[in-house]
N, C-alpha and C positions, 0 to 999 in steps of 0.2 A: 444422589450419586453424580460424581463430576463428568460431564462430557470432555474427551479429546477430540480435538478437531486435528489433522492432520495436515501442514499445507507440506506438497513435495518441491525442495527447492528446484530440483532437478529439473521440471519443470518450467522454469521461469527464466526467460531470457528478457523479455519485455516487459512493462507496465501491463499492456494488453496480458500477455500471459499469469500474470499475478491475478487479475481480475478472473479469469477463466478460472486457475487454480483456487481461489477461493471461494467463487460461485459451485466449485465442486465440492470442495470437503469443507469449508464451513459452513455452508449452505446459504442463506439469505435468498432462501427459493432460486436459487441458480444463479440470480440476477441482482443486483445493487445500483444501480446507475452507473459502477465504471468510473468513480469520481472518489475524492478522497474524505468529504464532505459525506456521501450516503455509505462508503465503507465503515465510516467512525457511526454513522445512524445503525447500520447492521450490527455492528458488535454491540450494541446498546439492549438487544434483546428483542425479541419480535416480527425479527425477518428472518426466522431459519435459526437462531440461536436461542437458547434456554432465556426466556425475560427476567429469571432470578440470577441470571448472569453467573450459573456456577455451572461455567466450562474454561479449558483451557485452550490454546491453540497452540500447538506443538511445530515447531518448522524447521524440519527435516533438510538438511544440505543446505543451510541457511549461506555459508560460504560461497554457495555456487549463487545464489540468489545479491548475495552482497555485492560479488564483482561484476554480474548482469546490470544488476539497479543500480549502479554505480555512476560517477559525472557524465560519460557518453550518455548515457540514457535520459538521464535529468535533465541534459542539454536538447535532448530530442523532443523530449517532451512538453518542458518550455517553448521551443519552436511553433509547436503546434499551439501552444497555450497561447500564442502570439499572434500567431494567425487569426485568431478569432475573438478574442479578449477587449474587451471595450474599451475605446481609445483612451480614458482616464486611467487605465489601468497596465497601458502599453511600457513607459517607463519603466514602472516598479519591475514588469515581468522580463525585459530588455534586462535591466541589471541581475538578477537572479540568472539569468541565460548567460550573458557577460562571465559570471564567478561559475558558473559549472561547467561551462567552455575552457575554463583556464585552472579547473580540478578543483575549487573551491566553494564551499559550502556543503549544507546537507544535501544529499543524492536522495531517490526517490526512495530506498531500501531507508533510510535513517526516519523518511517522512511518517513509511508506512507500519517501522516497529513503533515509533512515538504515537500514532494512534492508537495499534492496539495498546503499548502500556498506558495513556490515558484512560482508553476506554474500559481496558478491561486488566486493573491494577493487580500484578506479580499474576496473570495469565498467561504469559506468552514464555515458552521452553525456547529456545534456541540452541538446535543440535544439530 
């Protein structure tokens, strides 16, 4: 039988907030590290989700969640990623900050449906 996971967009105004919302209704024991790296690990099965990988994740007011996750956000996000990012790796994240500062590229919403369709392939509802 398929699991529905539920995420509420409505919910989500930040990256933080996504991480909350998902440690709630997908489960990953509440908790995933908060990173995009162990979110793509959780939907792999094992941390809260089915290991034969037959569930789906449903995301409700996804609209509302798109214009949250949106460049502002990616830009904020990046900032922080900057702050702390090891100096070989300062450049690369300066230009990714650069193009979401001035509305281009993918935003954090684009990063996080492309994981779950990666991970979890014709899973993900968007409604």
């Amino acid at each position: 039988m398929t699991v529905t996971y539920v995420v509420d967009g409505t919910r989500i105004t930040t990256l933080e907030d996504f991480w909350a919302e998902a440690g709630r209704s997908i489960g990953c024991g509440g908790y995933f590290g908060r990173n995009l790296d162990a979110f793509a690990d959780c939907l792999r099965g094992g941390f809260g989700t089915p290991d034969d990988g037959d569930y789906v994740i449903e995301w409700r007011d996804h609209e509302t969640s798109r214009h949250h996750l949106s460049h502002p956000e990616t830009a904020r996000q990046l900032e922080l990623t900057l702050a702390r990012c090891h100096p070989s790796n300062r450049d690369r994240v300066a230009v990714r900050l650069a193009e979401a500062r001035a509305g281009r590229g993918p935003t954090v919403f684009d990063r996080l449906v492309e994981i779950i369709e990666d991970e979890l392939p014709g899973g993900l509802r968007l409604r």
